[in-house]
Structures are given as C-alpha cells and as structure tokens.
N, C-alpha and C positions, 0 to 999 in steps of 0.2 A: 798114141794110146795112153801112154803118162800123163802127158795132158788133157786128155777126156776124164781119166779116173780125178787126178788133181781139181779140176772142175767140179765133179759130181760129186766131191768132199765136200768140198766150200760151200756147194750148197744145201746140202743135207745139216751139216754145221749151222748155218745160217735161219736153216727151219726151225729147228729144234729149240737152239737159242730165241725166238720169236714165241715159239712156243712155250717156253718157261717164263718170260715177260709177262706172256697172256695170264699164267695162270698167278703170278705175283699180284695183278693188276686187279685180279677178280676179289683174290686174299684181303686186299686193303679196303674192301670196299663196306663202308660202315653207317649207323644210324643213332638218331637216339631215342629213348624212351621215354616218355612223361607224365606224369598221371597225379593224382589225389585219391585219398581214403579217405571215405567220410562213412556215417554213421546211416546204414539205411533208415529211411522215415522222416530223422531230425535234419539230415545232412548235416551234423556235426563233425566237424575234420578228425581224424584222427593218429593222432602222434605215434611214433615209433612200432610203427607197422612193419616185418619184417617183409622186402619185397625180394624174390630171386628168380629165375629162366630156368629153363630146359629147352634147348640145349644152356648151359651154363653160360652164365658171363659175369656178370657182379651181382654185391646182393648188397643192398643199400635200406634204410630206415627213413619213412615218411618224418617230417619235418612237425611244429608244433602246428602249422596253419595243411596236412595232411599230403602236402606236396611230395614228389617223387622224382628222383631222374635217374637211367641208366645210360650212360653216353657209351659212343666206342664200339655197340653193338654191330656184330658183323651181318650183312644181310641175310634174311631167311628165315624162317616160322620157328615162333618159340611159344614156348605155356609160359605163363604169368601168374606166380604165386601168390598173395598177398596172408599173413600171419601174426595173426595177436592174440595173445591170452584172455580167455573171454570172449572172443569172437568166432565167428565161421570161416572155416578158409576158405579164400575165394580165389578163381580161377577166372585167366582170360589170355584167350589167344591174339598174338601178335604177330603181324610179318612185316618185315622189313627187306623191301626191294630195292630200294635206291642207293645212290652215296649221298651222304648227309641228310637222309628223309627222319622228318618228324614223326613220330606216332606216339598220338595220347589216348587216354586210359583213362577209367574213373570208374576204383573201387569200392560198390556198396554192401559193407559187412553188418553182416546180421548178428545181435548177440546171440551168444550161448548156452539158451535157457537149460538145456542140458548140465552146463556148471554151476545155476544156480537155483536155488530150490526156493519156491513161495512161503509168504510168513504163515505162522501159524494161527490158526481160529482167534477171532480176535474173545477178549474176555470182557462181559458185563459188570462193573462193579459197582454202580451206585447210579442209583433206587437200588436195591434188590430186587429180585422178582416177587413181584405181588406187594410189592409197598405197598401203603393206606399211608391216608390224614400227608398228603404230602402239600408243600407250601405250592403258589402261583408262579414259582421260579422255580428251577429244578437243575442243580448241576448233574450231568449225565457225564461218569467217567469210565472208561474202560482200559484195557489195556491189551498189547498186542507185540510179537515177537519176531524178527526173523533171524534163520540162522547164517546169512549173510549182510554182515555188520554194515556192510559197507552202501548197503541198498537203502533210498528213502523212502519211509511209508506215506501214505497218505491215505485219509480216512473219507469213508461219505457217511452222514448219517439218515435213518428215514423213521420220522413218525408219524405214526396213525391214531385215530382214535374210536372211542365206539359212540361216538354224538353224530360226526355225520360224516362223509367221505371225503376229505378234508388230507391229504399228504404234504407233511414239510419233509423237505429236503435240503439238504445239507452239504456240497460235496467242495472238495479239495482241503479238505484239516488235516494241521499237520499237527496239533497237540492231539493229543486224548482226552479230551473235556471237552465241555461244550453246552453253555448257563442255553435253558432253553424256559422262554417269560410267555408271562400274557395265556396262562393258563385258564382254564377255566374251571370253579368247581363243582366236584361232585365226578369228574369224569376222569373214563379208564385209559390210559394210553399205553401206545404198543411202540420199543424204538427198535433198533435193529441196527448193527454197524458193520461196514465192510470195508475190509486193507487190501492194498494194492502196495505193490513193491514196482509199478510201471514195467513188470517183464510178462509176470502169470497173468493169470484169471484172477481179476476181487476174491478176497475170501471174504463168506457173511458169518457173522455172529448167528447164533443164539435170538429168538426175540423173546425181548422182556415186557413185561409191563408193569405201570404203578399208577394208581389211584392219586386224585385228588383230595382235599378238606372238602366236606358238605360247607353248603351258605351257611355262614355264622349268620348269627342272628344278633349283628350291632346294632346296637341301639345308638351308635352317636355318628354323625356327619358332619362334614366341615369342609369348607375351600382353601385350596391351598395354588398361593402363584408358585409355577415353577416354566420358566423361559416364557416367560410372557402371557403366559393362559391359566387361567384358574382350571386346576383339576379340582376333582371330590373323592373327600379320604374316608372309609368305612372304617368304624373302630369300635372296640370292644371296650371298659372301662379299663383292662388291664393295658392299651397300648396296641395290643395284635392288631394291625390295620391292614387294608391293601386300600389300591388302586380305583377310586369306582368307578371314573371315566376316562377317556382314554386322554392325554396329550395333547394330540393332535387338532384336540377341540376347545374351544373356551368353553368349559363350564363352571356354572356356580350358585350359589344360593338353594341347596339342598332339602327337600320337606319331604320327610315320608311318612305315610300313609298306611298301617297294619291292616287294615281291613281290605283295604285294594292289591296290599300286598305289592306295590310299588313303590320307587323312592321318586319325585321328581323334582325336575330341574331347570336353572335355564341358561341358553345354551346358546351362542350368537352363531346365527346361518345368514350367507350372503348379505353382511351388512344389519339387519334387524335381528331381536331377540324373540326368541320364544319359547313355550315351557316343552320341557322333552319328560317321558317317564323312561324307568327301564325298570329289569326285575332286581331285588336284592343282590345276587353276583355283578351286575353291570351290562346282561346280557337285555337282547331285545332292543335297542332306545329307541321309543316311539316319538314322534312329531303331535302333541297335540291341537297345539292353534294355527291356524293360519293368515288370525288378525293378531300381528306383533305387540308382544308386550313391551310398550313403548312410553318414555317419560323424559325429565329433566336430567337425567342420568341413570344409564341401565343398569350401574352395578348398584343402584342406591333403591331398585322394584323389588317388593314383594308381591307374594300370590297366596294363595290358600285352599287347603285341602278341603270338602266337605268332610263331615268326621266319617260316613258310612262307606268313603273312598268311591263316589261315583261322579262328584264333580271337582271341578274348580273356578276358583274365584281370580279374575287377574284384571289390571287398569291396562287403556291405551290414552294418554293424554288424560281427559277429563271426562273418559270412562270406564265404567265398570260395568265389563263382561262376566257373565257365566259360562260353563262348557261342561259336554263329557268330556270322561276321560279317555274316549276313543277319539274325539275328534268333533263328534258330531253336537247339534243342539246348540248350538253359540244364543247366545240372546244376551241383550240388554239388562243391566240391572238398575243400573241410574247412573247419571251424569255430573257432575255438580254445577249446580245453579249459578256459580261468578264467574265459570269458566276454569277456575284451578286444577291445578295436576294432581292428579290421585297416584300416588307414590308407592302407598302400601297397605294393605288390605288384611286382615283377620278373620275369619269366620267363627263365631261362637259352637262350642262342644253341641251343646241342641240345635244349632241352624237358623235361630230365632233373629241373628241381630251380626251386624258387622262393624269392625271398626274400619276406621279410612284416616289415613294420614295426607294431606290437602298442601302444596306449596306452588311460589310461582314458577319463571322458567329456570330460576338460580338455585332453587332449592331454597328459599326462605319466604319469611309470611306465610310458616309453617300453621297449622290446625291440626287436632284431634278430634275428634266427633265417632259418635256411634250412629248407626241407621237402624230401620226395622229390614224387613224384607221387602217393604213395598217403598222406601226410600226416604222414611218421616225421620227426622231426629230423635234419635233418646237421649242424649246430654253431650253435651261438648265438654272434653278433658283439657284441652290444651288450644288458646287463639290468642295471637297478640303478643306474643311471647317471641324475643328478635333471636336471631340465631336456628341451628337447625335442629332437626329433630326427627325421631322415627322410633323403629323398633318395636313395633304393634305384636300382641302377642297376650290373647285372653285365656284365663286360669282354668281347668277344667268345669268348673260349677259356673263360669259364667259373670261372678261376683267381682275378679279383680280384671284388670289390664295391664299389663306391661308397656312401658314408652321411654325412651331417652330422650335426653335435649340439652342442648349444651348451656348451661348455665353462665358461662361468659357471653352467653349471646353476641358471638364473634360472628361478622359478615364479611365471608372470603370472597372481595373482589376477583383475583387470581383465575377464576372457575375451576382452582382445584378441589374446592368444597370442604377443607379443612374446617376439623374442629379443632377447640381449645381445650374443653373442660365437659364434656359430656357424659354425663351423671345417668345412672338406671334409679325409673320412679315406678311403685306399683300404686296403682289408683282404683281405690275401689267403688265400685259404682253403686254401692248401696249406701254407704255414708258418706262418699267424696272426701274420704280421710287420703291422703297424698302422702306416701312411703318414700323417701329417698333413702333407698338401698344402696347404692355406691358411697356413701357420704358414713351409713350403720357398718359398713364393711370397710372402711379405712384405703379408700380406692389411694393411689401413690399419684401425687401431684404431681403434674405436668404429663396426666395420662387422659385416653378414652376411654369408658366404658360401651363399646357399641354392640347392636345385633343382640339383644336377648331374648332367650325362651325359657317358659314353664318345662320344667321337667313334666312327667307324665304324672306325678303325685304329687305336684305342685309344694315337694320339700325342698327346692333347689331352682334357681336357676344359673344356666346356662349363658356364657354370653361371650365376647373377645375385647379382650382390653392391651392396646397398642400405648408408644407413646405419642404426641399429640403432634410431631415434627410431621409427622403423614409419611413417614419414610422408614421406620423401625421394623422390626420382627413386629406380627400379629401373634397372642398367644392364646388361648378355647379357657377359661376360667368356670369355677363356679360357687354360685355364694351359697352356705345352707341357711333354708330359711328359718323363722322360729314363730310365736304365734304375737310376738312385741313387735316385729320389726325393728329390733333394736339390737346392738351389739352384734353384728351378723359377724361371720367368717369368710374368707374368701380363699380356693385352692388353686392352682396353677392344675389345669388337666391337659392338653395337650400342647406342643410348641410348635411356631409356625401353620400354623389354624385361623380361620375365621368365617363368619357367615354361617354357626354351629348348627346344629339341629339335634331334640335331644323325644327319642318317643321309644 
C-alpha cells in the first residue's frame, strides 16, 4: 500500500511539474511590431510619433524617415496608438500569434485642422477701388494674415474685365504683388484674390476694380529694336509712351492716318512683308495686302497714306500698287519703264501727284522723280547722283519734298547698305531751289540724317540721326524750320527711336 501511495505521488509530482513548464513556455512566447507614420495625402514620414499598446508593452517614437519598432511583444491582440501634436490620433489593431511573428503597420495621420485656424480675408491695397487714368501695367498688392505663424500662404489671383469674357488667372503666389501688363485702354477690370494656408478652404478677397487711361491721342511714332524685332512706340511730346505692337512680331515703319483713324504698319508674316493697320491703342491689327511689299531691302520700303484714309500706296519690285484699306481694290498704278525698284513712295496732300524713289538690286542708281496719277513725269529731283538715297516726304501744300542722300556718295559693297554722310534736302518744286537742312542745322560729323517727315504744319521736321558705323544708338530729332532755310536748330526728342512718324 506504501508503495501504491509512493507511486501515485511521483506521479502527480511529475504532472504538475509538466504542467508549469507548459505554462512558462506559452509566457515566453513573443513578436514584433513594425510600422511607418506618414502624413495622409503627401505620404510624408513622420518623425517622433508617440507610438504605445493596450495591453501595454513599450512606447517607442517614429524615427526621422517615420519608421517604428516594438520588439519583445508577447503574443495576443493589442490597440495601437499613434500620437502627435497637431495630428489625429490614430488607431490600429494588432495580434500577434506566433513566436517571433512579424507584424507591420502603416500609420495615416490626418492634420488637426481643429488646432489650426484659417487666414484671415485677404486685404486689397493698390489700385484702390474704383481707380481711373491707371497705366498699361498695373502692380496689384494686397495683403493677408494668418494666426498660425508657422503655416504657408499661398495666393491665386483672378481677373476680369467688362470688354469681353476673357479670365486670367493666376495661381500658386507666394508674394502679395503681382505686375499685371498688356492692358488695354479705356477698360474696367475686376481682380479678386484668394489665400489658402493648404489645411482650410481658400479665403476670397473682396473684388475690386480699376479703370484704364483712355487712347492718348499721340501724335509721334517710331520703331524701336528690342531682341531682334522692331516694335512701335506711341508717344506724346512730353515722353509718356507705350507699347503699340506687340514683341512678338517684327514691326516697323509707322504712318498714321487721322481721318481713317488708324495707324499703319509693316509687319514681316511668314517670310514676306506686308502693311498691317490697327486702331490708335494697338488693338484690332488688320492684314491689308496680300501682294507683299517687296524690294531691295524691306527695312528700306515705304508706303503711303491717301490723305482721306481710304487707300494706300505701296511698291512690289518695279510696282506700284494701290489698295483699300480693307483689303480690297488692289490695282495697278504704274510700273517703271527700265525695270528699277520702287523703294518708296509719297502721296501728295490733294492726291494729284506721287513721288517715287527708283534704285537697282543694291540700293544704288538711286532716282527721284515725281508722277501724275496717270504715270507721266512732272520733274525729276534727284538722278545720277552715286550713293544712296530716300526719305520721300511731300509738305502739306504740295510745293516742297523732302529726300536724303548721302553726299559722300559711299557704295557699300558689304550688302550692309551703310551710309557715310547722309544729309536732309527739301526741294521745292516750284522754283527747284534745293535746301540742305542737315548741313543749316549743324548735323555732327561722322553722323546720318535718315527717315524724315513734315510735321503736320510743316514748322519742323522730324527725322533719326545715328552715327554713320551702322552699329550705334538711333536717336527721333527735330529741326525747326524758318522761312530762309538757314541757321536752322536741331533738338534731340526721343532716344533709341527711328523710322518716326509725326501727324
């Protein structure tokens, strides 16, 4: 019987003892945890995230690149906290069943818009509301606040106008200014500005609006190179100018026309020239020709207005076309009989008679001569004469003509058509008395006088004098005239100008 009990000790012993193994064995049985916090949307990582369990084990902080680890975790379902300032707290359950099992994670925290509050109404501060007489450029500044320092604004702006339905927009500014060009005048515009701090909703401004300048009424035109293309400058005597064509175009050699109320121009399309108008602002430019005004050198063509603004006069080679000014009516005027290039052309104030400036394909064995309307000669001013010449340009009555020519009678092999010494003459067609106005005027040696025009009361003219390297500043001058042609004066009027026009 001692021996039966003794036995059934041992083993009960033995169970139990098995039985506490068991339960050590389950105790040790562990996992680990691994995850990233990143930023919902951006998936930006996010550093020093506070991460902890329920049931508890460790609490550990996400890394600079948003990494995570809790090792050691004993098996069996836990909550997963994730916690940052500014963030939402986020939640996720985990269970860990094995020994040594992996289990990863990946926390997406939402900011906190709750901690942070949207900027305030942004503020309109220049135009005012209801500006007038505002320039073709317009800086537009405002200003905008928020009460969380640490947030970045960003701006969109939107304008409108009341000309046609036309919206610019504007988005991602981070200044508060913002140069807005290429206005147009006379018209109302509307802007409107909204800030975003990237958490809220945009806040919009207020809209404002501000008026343009009406069309000045400049009486002086001129070309001006800038990056390679002759723009056209609208100016007033005092200096106030804009823009009249755009950039993007080559234009040049300016004639406007009050009666037609256009200015026109010419204007190189796909390779060949042709006369374009537009209205006094710049707006509108129309295409008039569609047989090219074409010669020895395009930038060296003239054309010419009818005085009542309803045609014009222009050469192709060793013809002279007439046109409307819409387009239509093309017709022949005359040709020249040796075959020479008609370079540039005048129309007289009554309509009666044209002048024509005549060379070969180099621009020399220049000629002057006048025409009727039906193509007979009425006097030749200039033939024989070596060197080059132009600048056609009849006085309102009819009686004089304007022409250059270079009196060193230089012949630029080069084809860059350099002059040397090119002198303004007016020549009057009633007595053939020949005026050298550059020479009465004290022109400065080693210059050009080129490109001149009667003023509109033929007290002045207009003209551009470079110096003669063909490389210099062009500068708009003008001589006053007097009833001697003698002792004249000459004023610098505009810098970097040429090809002027003065009505």
């Amino acid at each position: 019987m001692k021996t039966l009990i003794k036995i059934l000790s041992i083993f009960i012993f033995a169970f139990c003892l098995f039985s506490c193994n068991e339960d050590l064995v389950e105790q040790a049985q562990t996992g680990t945890l691994k995850g990233k916090v990143v930023k919902r949307g951006s998936n930006v990582p996010l550093s020093n995230v506070k991460i902890f369990t329920n049931p508890t084990t460790q609490t550990v902080f996400s890394g600079t690149d948003g990494s995570f680890e809790i090792a050691a975790m004993p098996v069996g379902n836990y909550s997963v906290k994730a916690e940052l300032s500014g963030y939402i707290t986020s939640f996720q359950s985990v269970n860990i069943q094995n020994q040594n099992q992996v289990v990863t994670a990946v926390f997406e925290m939402d900011d906190d818009t709750s901690l942070n509050s949207p900027p305030a109404t942004p503020q309109l501060l220049s135009p005012i509301d209801n500006a007038v007489n505002q320039p073709l450029s317009v800086e537009l500044t405002w200003s905008a606040t928020d009460p969380d320092t640490a947030d970045v604004l960003k701006y969109s702006l939107a304008i409108k106008n009341n000309l046609d339905t036309n919206v610019i927009q504007v988005n991602d500014l981070t200044a508060n200014h913002y140069t807005l060009s290429n206005l147009k005048f006379g018209v109302s515009y509307f802007w409107q500005v909204s800030v975003s701090d990237g958490i809220h909703q945009p806040v919009l401004s207020s809209i404002s609006k501000f008026t343009t300048n009406t069309v000045p009424a400049n009486r002086y035109h001129y070309a001006q190179k800038q990056n390679g293309n002759f723009v056209i400058i609208s100016s007033d005597d005092q200096g106030n100018n804009f823009q009249f064509t755009n950039s993007s175009y080559n234009s040049w050699r300016p004639r406007k026309n009050n009666n037609a109320g256009l200015i026109a121009f010419l204007r190189t399309e796909g390779g060949s020239t042709h006369i374009y108008t537009a209205n006094p602002d710049g707006s509108n430019p129309f295409k008039v020709t569609t047989v090219a005004v074409a010669g020895f050198n395009n930038y060296e063509m003239d054309f010419a207005w009818s005085t009542n603004g309803k045609e014009l006069i222009y050469s192709n080679f060793n013809k002279l076309y007439r046109i409307n000014k819409d387009g239509s009516g093309l017709s022949l005027v005359y040709t020249t009989p040796d075959g020479s290039m008609i370079s540039e052309c005048d129309w007289s104030y009554d309509g009666s008679k044209i002048a024509l400036k005549t060379n070969d394909y180099n621009g020399y064995n220049t000629k002057v001569y006048v025409i009727d309307m039906t193509g007979t000669v009425l006097k030749t001013v200039l033939s024989g004469s070596p060197g080059a010449s132009g600048g056609l340009n009849f006085s309102v009555d009819g009686q004089l003509l304007l022409f250059t020519r270079d009196v060193s009678g230089y012949l630029d092999g080069s084809g860059n058509y350099r002059q040397l010494d090119s002198h303004i003459f007016i020549y009057n067609l009633v007595t053939d008395v020949i005026s050298d106005i550059s020479a009465e005027s004290e022109k400065v040696m080693g210059t050009n006088d080129l490109d001149p025009r009667f003023s509109p009361n033929n007290a002045q003219i207009i003209f551009m004098n470079t110096s003669n390297d063909n490389i210099s500043q062009r500068n708009v001058m003008v001589i006053d005239l007097n009833s001697s042609m003698t002792d004249l004066t000459r004023t610098a009027l505009f810098s970097n100008g040429e090809m002027p026009d003065y009505e």
